[in-house]
MOPAC internal coordinates of N, CA, C and O (Angstrom, degrees):
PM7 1SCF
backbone

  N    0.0000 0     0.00 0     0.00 0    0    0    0
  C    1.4655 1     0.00 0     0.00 0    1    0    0
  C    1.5276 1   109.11 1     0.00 0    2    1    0
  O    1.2310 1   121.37 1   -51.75 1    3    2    1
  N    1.4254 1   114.98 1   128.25 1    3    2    1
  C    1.2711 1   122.33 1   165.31 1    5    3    2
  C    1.9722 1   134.16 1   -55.94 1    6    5    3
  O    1.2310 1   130.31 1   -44.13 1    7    6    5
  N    1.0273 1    97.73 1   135.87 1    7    6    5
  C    1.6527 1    96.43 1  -170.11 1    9    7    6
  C    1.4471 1    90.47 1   -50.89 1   10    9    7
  O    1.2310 1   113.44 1   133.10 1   11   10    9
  N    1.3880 1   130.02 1   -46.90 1   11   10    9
  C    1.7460 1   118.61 1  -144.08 1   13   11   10
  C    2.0416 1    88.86 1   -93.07 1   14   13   11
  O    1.2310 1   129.36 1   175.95 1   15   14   13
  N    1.2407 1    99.57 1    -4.05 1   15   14   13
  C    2.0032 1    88.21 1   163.37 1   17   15   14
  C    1.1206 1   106.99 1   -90.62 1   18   17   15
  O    1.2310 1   117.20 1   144.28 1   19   18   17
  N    1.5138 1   122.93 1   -35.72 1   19   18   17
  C    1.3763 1    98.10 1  -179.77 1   21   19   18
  C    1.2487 1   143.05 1   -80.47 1   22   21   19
  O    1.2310 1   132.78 1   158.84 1   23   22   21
  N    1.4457 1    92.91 1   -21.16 1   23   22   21
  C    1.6443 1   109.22 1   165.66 1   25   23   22
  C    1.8546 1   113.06 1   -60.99 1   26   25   23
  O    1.2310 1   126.76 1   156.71 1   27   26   25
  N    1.1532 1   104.61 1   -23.29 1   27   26   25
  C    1.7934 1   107.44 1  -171.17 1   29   27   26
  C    1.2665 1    87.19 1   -77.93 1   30   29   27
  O    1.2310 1   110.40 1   159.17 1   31   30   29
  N    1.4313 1   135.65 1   -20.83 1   31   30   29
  C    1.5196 1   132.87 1  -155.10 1   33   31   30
  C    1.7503 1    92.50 1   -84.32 1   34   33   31
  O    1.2310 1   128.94 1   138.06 1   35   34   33
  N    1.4714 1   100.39 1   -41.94 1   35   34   33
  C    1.5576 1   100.26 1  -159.30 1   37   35   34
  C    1.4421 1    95.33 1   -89.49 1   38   37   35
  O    1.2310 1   110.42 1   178.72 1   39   38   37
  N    1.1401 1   135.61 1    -1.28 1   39   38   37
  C    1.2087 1   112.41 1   177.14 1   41   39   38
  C    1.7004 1   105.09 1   -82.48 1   42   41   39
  O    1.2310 1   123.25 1   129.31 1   43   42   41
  N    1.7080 1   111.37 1   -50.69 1   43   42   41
  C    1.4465 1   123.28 1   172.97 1   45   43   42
  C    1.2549 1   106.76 1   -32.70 1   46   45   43
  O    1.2310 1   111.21 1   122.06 1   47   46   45
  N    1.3593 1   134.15 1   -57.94 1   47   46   45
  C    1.2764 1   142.42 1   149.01 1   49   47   46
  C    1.3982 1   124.18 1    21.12 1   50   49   47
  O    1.2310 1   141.06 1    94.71 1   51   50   49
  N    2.2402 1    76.72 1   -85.29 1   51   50   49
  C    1.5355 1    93.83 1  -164.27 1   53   51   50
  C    1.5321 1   118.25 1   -88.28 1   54   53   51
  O    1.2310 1   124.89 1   152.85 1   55   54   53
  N    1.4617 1   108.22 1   -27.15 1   55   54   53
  C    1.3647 1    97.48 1   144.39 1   57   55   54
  C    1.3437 1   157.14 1    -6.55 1   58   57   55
  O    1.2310 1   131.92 1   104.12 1   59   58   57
  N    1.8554 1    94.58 1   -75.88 1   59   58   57
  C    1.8313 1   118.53 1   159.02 1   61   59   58
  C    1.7826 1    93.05 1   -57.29 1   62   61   59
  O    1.2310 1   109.83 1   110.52 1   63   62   61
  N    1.0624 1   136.68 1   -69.48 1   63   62   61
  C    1.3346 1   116.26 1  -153.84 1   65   63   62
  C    1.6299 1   126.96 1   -68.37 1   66   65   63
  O    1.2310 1   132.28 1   166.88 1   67   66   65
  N    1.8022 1    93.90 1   -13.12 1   67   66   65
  C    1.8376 1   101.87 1  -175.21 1   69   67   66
  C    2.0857 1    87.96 1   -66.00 1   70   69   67
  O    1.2310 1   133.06 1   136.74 1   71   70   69
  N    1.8843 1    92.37 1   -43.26 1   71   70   69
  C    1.5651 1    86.30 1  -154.75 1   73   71   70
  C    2.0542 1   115.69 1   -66.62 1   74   73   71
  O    1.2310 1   130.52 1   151.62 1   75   74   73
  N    1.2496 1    97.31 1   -28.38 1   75   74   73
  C    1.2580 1   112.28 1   167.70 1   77   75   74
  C    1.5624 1   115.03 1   -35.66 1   78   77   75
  O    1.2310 1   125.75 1   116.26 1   79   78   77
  N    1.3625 1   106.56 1   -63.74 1   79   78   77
  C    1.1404 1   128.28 1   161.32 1   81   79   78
  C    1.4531 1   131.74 1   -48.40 1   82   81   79
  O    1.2310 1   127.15 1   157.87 1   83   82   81
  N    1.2198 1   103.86 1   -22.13 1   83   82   81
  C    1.8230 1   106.78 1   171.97 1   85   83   82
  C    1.1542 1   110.93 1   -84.16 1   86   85   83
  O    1.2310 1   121.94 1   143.19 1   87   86   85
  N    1.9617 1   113.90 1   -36.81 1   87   86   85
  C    1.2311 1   117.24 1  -160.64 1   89   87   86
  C    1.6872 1   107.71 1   -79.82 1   90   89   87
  O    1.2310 1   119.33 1   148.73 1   91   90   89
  N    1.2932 1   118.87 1   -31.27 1   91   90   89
  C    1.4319 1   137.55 1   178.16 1   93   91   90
  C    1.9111 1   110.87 1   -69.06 1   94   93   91
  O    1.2310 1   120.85 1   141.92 1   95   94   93
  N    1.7799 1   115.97 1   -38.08 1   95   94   93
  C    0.9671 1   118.53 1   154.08 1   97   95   94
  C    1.7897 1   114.99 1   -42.24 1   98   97   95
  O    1.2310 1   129.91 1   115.15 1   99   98   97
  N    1.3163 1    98.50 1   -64.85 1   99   98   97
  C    1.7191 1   113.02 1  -173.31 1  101   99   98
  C    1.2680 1   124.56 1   -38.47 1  102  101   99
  O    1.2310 1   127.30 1   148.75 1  103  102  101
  N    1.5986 1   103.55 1   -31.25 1  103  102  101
  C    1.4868 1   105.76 1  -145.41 1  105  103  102
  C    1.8927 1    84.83 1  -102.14 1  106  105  103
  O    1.2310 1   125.91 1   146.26 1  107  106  105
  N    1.3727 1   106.24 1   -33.74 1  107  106  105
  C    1.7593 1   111.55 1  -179.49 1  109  107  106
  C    1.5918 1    95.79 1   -72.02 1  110  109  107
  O    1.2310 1   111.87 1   179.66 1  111  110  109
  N    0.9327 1   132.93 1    -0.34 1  111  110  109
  C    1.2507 1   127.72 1   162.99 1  113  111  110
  C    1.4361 1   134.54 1  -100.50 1  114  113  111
  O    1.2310 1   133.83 1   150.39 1  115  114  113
  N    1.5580 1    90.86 1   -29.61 1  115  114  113
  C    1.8803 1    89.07 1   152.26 1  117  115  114
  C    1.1818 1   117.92 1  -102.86 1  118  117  115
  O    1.2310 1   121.90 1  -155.46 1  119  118  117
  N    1.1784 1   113.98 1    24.54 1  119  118  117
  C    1.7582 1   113.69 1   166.90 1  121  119  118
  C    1.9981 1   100.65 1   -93.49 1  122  121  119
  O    1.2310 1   125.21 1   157.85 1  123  122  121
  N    1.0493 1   107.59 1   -22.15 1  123  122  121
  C    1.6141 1   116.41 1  -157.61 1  125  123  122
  C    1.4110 1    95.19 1   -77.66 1  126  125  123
  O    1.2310 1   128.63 1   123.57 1  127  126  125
  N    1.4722 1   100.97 1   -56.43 1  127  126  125
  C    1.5931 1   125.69 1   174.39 1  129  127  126
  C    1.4948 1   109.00 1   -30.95 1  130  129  127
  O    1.2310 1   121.99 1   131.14 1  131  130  129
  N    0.8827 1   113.79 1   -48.86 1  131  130  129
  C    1.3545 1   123.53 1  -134.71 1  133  131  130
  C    1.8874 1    88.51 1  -105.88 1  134  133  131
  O    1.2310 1   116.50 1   129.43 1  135  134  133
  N    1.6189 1   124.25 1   -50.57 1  135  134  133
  C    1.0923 1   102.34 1  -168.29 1  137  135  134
  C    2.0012 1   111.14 1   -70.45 1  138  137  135
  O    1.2310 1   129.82 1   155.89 1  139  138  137
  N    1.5831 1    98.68 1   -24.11 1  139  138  137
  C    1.2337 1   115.59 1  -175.56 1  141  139  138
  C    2.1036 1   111.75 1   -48.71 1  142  141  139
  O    1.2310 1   137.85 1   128.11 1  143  142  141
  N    1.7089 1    83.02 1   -51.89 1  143  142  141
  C    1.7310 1    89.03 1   165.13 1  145  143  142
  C    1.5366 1   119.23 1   -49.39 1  146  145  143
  O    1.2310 1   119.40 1   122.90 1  147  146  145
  N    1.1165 1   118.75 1   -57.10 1  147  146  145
  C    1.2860 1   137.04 1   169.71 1  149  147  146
  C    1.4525 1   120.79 1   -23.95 1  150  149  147
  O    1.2310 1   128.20 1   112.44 1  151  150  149
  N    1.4558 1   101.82 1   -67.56 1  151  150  149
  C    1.5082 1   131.84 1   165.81 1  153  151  150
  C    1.5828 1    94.61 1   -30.81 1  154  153  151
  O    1.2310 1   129.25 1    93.38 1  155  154  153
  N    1.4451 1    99.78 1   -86.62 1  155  154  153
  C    1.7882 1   103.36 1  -173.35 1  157  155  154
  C    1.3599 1   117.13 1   -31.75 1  158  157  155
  O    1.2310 1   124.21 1   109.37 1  159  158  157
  N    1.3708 1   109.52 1   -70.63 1  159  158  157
  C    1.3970 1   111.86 1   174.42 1  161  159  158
  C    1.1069 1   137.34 1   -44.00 1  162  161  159
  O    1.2310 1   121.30 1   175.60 1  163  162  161
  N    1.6404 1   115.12 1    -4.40 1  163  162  161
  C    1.4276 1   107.95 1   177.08 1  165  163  162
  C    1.7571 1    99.14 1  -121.55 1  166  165  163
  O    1.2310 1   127.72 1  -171.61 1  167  166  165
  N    1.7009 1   102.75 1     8.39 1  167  166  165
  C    1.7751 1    91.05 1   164.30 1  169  167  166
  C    1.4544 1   128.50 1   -83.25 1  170  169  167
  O    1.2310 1   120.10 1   180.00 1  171  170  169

């Protein structure tokens, strides 16, 4: 295997894992959102 395939490998990679990571950010953020609303609404 070529150095410049494997590097294309790790970038594809790291890509999936930055975006993984945004989407998993996102979702702990409308979970936060959401219990925080909650919170209010039941003071």
């Amino acid at each position: 295997m070529s150095v410049v395939a494997s590097l294309e490998n790790f970038v594809v990679y790291y890509k999936l894992y930055i975006s993984a990571m945004v989407v998993r950010v996102a979702a702990a953020r409308k979970i936060a959102l959401r219990q925080l609303l909650c919170n209010i609404a039941q003071n």
